[in-house]
mmCIF file of the N, C-alpha and C atoms, coordinates in Angstrom:
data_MODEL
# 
_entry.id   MODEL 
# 
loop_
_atom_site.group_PDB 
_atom_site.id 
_atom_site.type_symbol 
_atom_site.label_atom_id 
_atom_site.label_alt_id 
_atom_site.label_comp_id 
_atom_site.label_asym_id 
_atom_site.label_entity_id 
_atom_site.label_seq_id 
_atom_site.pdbx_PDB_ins_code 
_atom_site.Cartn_x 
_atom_site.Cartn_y 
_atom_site.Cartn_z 
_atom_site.occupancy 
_atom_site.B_iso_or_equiv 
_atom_site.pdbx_formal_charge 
_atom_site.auth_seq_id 
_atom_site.auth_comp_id 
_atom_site.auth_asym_id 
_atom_site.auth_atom_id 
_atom_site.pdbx_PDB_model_num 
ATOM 1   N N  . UNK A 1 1  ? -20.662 24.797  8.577  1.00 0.00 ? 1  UNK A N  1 
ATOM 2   C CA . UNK A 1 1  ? -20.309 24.716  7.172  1.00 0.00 ? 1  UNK A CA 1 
ATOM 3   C C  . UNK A 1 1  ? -19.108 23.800  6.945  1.00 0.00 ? 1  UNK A C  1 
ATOM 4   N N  . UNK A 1 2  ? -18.507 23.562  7.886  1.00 0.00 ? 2  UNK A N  1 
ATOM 5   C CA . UNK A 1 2  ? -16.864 22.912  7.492  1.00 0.00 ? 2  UNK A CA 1 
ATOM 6   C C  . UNK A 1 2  ? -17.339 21.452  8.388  1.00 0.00 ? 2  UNK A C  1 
ATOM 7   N N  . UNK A 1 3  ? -18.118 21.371  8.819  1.00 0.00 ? 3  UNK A N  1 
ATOM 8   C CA . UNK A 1 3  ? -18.467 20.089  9.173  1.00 0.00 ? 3  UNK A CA 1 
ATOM 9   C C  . UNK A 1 3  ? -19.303 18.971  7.966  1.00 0.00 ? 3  UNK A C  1 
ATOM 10  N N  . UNK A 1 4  ? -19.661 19.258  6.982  1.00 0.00 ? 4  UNK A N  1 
ATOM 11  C CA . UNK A 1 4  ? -20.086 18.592  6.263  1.00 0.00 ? 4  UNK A CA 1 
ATOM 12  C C  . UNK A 1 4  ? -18.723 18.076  5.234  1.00 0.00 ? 4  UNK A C  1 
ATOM 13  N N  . UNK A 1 5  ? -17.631 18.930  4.894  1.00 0.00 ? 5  UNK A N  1 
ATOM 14  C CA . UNK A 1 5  ? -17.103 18.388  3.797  1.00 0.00 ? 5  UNK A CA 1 
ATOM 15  C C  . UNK A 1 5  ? -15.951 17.639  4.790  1.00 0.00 ? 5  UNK A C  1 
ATOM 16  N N  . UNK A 1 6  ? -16.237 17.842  5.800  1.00 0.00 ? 6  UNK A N  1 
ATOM 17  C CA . UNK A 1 6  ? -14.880 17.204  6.855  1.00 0.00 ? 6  UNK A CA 1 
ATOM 18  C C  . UNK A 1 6  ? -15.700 15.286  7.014  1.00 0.00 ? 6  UNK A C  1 
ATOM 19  N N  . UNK A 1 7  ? -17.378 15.579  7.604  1.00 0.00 ? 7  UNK A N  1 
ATOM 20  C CA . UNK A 1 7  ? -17.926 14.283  7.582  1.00 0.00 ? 7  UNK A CA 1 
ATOM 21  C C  . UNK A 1 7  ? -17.758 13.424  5.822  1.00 0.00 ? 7  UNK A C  1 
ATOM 22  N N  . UNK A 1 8  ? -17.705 14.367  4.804  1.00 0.00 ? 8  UNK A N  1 
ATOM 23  C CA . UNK A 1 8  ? -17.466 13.454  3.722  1.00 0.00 ? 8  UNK A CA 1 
ATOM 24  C C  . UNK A 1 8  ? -16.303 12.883  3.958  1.00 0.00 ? 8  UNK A C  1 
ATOM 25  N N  . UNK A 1 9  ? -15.600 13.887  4.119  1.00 0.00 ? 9  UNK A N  1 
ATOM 26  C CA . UNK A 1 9  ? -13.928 13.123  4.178  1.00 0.00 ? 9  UNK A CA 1 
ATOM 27  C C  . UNK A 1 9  ? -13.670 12.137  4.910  1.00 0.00 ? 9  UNK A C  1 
ATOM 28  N N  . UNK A 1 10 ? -14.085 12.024  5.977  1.00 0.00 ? 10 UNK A N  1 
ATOM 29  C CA . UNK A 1 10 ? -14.197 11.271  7.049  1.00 0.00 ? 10 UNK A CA 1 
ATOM 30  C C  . UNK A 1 10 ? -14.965 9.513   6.678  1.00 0.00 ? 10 UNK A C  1 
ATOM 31  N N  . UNK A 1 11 ? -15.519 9.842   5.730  1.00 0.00 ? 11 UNK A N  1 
ATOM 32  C CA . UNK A 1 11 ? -16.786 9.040   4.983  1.00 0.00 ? 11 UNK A CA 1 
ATOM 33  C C  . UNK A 1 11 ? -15.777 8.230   4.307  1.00 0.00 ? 11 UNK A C  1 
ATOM 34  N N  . UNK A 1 12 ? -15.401 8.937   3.108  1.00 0.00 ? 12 UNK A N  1 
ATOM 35  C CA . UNK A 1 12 ? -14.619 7.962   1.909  1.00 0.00 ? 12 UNK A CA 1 
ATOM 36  C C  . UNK A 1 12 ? -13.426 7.666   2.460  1.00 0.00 ? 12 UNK A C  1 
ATOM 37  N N  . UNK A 1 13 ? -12.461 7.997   3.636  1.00 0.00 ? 13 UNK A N  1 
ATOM 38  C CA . UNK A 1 13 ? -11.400 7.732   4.077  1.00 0.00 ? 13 UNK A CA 1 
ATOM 39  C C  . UNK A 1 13 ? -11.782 5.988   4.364  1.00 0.00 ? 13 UNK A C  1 
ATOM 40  N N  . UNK A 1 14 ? -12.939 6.370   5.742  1.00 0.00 ? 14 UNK A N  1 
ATOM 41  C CA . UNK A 1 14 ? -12.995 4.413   6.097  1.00 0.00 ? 14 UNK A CA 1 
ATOM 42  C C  . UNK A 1 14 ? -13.933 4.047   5.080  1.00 0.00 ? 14 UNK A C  1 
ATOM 43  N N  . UNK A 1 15 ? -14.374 4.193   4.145  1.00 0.00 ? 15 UNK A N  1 
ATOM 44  C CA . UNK A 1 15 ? -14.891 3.342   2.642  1.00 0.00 ? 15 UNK A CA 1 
ATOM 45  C C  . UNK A 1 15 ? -13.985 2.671   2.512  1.00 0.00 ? 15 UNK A C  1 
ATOM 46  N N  . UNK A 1 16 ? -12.634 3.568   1.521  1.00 0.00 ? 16 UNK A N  1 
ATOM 47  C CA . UNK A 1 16 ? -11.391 3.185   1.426  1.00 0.00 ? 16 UNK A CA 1 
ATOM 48  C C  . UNK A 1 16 ? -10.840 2.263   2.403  1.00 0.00 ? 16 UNK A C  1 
ATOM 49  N N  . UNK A 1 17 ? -10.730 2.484   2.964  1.00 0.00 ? 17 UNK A N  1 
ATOM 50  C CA . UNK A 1 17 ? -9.965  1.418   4.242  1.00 0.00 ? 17 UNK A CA 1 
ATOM 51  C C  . UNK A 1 17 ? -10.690 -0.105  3.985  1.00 0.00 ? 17 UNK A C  1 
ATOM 52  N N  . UNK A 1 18 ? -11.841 0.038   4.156  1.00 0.00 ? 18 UNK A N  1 
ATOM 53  C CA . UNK A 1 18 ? -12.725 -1.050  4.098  1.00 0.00 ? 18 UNK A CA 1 
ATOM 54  C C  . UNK A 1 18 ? -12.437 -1.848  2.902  1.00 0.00 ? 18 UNK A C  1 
ATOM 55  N N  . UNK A 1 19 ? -12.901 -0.778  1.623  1.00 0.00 ? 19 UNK A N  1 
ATOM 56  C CA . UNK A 1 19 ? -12.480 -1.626  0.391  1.00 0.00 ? 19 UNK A CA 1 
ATOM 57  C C  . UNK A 1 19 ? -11.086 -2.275  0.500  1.00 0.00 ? 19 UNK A C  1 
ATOM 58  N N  . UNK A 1 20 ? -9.427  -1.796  0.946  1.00 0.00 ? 20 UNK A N  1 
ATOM 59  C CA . UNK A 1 20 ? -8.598  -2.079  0.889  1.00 0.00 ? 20 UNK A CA 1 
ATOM 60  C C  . UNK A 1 20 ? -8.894  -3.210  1.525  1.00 0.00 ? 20 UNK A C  1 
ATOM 61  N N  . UNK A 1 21 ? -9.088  -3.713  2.649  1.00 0.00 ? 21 UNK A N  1 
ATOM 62  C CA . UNK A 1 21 ? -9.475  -4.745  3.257  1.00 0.00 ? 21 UNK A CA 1 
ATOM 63  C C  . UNK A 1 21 ? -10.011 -5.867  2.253  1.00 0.00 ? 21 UNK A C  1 
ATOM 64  N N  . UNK A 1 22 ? -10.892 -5.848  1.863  1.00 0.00 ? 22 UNK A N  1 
ATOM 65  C CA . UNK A 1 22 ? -11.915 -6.502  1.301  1.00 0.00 ? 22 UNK A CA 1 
ATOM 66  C C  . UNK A 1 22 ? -10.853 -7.188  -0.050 1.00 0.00 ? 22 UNK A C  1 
ATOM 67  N N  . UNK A 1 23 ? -10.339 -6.322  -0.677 1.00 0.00 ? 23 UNK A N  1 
ATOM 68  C CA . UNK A 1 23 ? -9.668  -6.919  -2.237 1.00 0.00 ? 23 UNK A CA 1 
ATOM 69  C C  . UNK A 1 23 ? -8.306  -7.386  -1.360 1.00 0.00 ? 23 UNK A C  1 
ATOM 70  N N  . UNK A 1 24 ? -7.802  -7.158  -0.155 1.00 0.00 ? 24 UNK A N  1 
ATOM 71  C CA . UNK A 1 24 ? -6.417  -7.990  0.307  1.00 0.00 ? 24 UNK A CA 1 
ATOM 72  C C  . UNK A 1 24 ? -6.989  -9.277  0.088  1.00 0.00 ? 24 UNK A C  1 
ATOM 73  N N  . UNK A 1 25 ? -7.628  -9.356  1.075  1.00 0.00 ? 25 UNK A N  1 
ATOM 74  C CA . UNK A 1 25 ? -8.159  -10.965 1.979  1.00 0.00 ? 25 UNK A CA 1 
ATOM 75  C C  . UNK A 1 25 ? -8.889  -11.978 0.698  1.00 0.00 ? 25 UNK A C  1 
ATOM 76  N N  . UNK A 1 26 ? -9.708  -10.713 -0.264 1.00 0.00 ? 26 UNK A N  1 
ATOM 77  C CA . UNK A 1 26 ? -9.739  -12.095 -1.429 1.00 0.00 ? 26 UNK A CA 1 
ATOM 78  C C  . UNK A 1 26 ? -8.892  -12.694 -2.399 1.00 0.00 ? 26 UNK A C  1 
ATOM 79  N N  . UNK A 1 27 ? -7.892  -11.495 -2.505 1.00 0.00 ? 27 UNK A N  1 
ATOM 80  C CA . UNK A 1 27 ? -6.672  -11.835 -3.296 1.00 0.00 ? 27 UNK A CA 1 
ATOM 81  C C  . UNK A 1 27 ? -5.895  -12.752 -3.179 1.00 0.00 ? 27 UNK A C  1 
ATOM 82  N N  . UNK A 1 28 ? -5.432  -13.082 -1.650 1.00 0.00 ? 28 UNK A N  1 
ATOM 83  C CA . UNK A 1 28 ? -4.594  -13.993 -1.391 1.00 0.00 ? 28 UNK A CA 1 
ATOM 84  C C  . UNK A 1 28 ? -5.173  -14.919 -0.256 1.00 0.00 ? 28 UNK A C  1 
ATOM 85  N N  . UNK A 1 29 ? -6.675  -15.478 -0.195 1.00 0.00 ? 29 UNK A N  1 
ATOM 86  C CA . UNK A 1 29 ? -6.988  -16.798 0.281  1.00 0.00 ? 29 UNK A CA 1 
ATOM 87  C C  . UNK A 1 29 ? -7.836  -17.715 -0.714 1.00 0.00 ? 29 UNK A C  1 
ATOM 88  N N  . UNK A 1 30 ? -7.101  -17.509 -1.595 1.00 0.00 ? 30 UNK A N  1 
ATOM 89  C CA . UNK A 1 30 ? -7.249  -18.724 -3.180 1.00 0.00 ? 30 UNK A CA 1 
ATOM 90  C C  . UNK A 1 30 ? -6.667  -20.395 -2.412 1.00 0.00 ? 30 UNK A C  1 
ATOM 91  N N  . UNK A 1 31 ? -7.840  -20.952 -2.738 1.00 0.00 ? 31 UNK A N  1 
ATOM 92  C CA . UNK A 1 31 ? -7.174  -22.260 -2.829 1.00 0.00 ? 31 UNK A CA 1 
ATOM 93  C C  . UNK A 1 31 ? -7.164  -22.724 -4.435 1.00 0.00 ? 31 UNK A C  1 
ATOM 94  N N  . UNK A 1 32 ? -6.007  -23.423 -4.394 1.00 0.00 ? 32 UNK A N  1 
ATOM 95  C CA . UNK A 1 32 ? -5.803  -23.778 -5.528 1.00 0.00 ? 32 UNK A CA 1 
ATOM 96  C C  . UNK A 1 32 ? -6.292  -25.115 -5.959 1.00 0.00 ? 32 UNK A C  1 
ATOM 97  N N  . UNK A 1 33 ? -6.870  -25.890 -7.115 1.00 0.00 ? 33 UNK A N  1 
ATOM 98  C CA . UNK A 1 33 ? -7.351  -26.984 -7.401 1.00 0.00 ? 33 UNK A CA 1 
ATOM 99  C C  . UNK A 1 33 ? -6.240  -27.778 -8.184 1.00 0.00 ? 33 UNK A C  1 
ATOM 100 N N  . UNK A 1 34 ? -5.343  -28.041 -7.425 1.00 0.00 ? 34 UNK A N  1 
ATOM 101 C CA . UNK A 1 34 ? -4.325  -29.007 -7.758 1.00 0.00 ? 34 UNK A CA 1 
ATOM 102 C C  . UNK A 1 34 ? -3.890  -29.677 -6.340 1.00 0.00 ? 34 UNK A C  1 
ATOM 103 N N  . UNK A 1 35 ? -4.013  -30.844 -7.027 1.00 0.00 ? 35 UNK A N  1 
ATOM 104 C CA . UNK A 1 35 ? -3.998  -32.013 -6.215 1.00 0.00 ? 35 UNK A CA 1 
ATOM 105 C C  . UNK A 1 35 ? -1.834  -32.223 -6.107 1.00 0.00 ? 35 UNK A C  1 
ATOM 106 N N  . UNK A 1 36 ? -1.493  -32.136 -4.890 1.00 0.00 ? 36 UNK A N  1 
ATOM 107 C CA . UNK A 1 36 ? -0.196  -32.204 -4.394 1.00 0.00 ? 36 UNK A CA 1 
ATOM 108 C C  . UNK A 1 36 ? 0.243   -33.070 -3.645 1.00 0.00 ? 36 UNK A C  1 
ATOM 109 N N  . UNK A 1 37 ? 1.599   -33.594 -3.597 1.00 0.00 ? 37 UNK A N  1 
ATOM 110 C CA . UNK A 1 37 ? 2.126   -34.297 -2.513 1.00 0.00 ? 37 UNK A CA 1 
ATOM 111 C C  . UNK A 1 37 ? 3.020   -33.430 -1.457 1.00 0.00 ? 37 UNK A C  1 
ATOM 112 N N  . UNK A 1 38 ? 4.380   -33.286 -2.346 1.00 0.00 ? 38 UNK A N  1 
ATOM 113 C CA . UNK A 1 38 ? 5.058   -31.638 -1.752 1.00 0.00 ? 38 UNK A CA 1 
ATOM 114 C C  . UNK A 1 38 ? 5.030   -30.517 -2.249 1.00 0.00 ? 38 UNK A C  1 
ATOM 115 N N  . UNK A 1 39 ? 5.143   -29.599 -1.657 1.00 0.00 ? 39 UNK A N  1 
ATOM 116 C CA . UNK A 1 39 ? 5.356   -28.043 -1.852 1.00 0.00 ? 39 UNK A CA 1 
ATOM 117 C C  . UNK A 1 39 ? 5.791   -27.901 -3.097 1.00 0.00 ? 39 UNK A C  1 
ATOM 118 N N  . UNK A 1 40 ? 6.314   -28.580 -3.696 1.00 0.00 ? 40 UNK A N  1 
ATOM 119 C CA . UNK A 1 40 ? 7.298   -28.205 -5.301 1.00 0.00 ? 40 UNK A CA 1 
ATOM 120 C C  . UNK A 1 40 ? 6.302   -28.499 -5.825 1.00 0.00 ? 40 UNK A C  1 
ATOM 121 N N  . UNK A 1 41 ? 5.267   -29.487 -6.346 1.00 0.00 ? 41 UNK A N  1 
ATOM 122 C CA . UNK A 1 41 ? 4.105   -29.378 -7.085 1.00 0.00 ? 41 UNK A CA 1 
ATOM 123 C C  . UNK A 1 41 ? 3.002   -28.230 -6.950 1.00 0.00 ? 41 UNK A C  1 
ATOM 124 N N  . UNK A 1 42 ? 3.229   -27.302 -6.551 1.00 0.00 ? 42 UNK A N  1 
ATOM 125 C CA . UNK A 1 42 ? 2.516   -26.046 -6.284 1.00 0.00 ? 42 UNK A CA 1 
ATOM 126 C C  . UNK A 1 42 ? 3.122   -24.960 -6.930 1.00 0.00 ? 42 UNK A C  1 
ATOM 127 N N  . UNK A 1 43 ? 2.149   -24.264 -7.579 1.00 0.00 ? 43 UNK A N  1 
ATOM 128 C CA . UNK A 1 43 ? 2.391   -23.146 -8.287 1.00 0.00 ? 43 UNK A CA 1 
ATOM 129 C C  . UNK A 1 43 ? 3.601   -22.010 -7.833 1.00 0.00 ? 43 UNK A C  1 
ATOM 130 N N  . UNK A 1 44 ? 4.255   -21.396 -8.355 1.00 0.00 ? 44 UNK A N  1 
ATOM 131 C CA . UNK A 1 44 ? 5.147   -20.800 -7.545 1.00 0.00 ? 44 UNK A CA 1 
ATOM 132 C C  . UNK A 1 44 ? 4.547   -19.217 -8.188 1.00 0.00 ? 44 UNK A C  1 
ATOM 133 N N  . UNK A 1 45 ? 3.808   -18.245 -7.095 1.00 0.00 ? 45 UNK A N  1 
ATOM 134 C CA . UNK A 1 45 ? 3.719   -16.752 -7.531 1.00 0.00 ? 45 UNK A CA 1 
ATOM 135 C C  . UNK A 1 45 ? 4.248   -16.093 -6.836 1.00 0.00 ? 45 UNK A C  1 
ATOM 136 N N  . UNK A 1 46 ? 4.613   -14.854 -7.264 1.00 0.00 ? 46 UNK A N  1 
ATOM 137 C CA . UNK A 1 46 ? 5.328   -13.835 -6.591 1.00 0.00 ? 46 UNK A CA 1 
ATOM 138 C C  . UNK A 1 46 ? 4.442   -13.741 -5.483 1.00 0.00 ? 46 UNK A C  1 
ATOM 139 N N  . UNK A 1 47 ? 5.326   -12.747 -4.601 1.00 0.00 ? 47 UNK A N  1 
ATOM 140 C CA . UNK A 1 47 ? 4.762   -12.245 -3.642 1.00 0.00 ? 47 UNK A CA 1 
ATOM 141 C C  . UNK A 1 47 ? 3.563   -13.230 -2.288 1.00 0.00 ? 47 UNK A C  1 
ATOM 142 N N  . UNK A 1 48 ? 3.296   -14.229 -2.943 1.00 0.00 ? 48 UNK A N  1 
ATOM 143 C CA . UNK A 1 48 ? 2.281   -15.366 -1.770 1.00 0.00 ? 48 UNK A CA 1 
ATOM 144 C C  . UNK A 1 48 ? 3.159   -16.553 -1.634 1.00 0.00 ? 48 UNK A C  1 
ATOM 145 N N  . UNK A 1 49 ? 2.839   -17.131 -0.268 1.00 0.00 ? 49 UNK A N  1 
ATOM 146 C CA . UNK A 1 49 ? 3.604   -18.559 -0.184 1.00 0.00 ? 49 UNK A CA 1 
ATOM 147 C C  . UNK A 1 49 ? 2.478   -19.647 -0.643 1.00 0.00 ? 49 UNK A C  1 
ATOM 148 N N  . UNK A 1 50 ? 2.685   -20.523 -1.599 1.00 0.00 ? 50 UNK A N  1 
ATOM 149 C CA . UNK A 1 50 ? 1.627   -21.793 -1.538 1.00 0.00 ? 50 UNK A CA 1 
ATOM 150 C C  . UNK A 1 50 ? 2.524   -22.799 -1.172 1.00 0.00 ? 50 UNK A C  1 
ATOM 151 N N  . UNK A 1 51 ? 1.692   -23.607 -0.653 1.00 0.00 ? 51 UNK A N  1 
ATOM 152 C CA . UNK A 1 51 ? 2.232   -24.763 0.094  1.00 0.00 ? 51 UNK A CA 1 
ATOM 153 C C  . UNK A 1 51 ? 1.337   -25.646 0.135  1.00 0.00 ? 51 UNK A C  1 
ATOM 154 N N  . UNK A 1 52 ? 1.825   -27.013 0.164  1.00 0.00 ? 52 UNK A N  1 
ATOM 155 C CA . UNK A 1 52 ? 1.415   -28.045 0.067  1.00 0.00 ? 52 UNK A CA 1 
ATOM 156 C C  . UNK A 1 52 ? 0.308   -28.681 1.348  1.00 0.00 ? 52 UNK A C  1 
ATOM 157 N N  . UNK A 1 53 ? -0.757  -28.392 1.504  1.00 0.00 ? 53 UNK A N  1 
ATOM 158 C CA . UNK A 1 53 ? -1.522  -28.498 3.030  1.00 0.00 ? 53 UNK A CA 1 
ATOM 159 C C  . UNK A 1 53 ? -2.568  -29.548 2.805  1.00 0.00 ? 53 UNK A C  1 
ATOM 160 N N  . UNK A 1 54 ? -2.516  -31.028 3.255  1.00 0.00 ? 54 UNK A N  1 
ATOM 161 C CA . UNK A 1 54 ? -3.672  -32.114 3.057  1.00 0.00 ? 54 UNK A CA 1 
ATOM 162 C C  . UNK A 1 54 ? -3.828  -31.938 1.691  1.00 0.00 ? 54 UNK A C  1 
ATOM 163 N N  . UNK A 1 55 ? -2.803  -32.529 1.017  1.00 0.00 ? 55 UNK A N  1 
ATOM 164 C CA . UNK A 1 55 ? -3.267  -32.379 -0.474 1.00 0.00 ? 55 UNK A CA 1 
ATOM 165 C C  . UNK A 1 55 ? -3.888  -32.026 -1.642 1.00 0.00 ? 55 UNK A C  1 
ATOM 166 N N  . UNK A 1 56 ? -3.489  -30.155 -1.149 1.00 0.00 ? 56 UNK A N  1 
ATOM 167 C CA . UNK A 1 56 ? -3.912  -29.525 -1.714 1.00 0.00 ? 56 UNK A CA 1 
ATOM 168 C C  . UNK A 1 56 ? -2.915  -27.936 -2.021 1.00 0.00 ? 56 UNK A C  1 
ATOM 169 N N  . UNK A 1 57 ? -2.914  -27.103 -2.631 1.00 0.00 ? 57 UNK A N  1 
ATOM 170 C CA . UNK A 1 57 ? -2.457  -26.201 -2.814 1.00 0.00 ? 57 UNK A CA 1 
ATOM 171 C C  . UNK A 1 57 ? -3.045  -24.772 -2.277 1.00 0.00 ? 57 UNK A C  1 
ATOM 172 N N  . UNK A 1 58 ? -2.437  -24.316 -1.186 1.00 0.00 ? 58 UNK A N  1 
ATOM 173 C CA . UNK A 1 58 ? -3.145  -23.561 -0.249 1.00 0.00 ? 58 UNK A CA 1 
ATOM 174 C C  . UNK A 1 58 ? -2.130  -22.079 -0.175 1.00 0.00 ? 58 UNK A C  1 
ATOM 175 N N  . UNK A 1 59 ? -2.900  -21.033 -0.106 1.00 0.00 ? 59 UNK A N  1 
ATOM 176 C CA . UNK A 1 59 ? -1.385  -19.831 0.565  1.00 0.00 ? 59 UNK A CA 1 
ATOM 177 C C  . UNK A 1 59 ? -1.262  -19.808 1.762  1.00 0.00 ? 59 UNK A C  1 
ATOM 178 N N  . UNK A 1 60 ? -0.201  -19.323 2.621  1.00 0.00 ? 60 UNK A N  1 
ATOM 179 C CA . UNK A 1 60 ? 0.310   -19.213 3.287  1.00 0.00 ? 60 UNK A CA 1 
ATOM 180 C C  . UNK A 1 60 ? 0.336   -18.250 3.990  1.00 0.00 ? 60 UNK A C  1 
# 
């Protein structure tokens, strides 16, 4: 009886995990469509580094 609500738990814990995964990695590997020379022509957002990479605006 205590094995079923333990396998749910067990269930939505690595869902969760997974999803967390999933919305990091798309959040912050945006390339950006601005054409750059240095780093200062790149957007400046909190929390991500963009940087200037083959003339383009990339995170870090």
């Amino acid at each position: 009886m205590v094995e079923t609500p333990k396998l749910v738990y067990v269930f939505i814990l690595f869902l969760s995990i997974f999803l967390c995964i999933i919305v990091s990695n798309s959040s912050f590997s945006k390339t950006f469509d601005r054409a750059c020379k240095t780093d200062k022509d790149c957007p400046k957002l909190r929390g991500v580094n963009v940087r200037c990479r083959k003339d383009q605006c990339v995170t870090v």
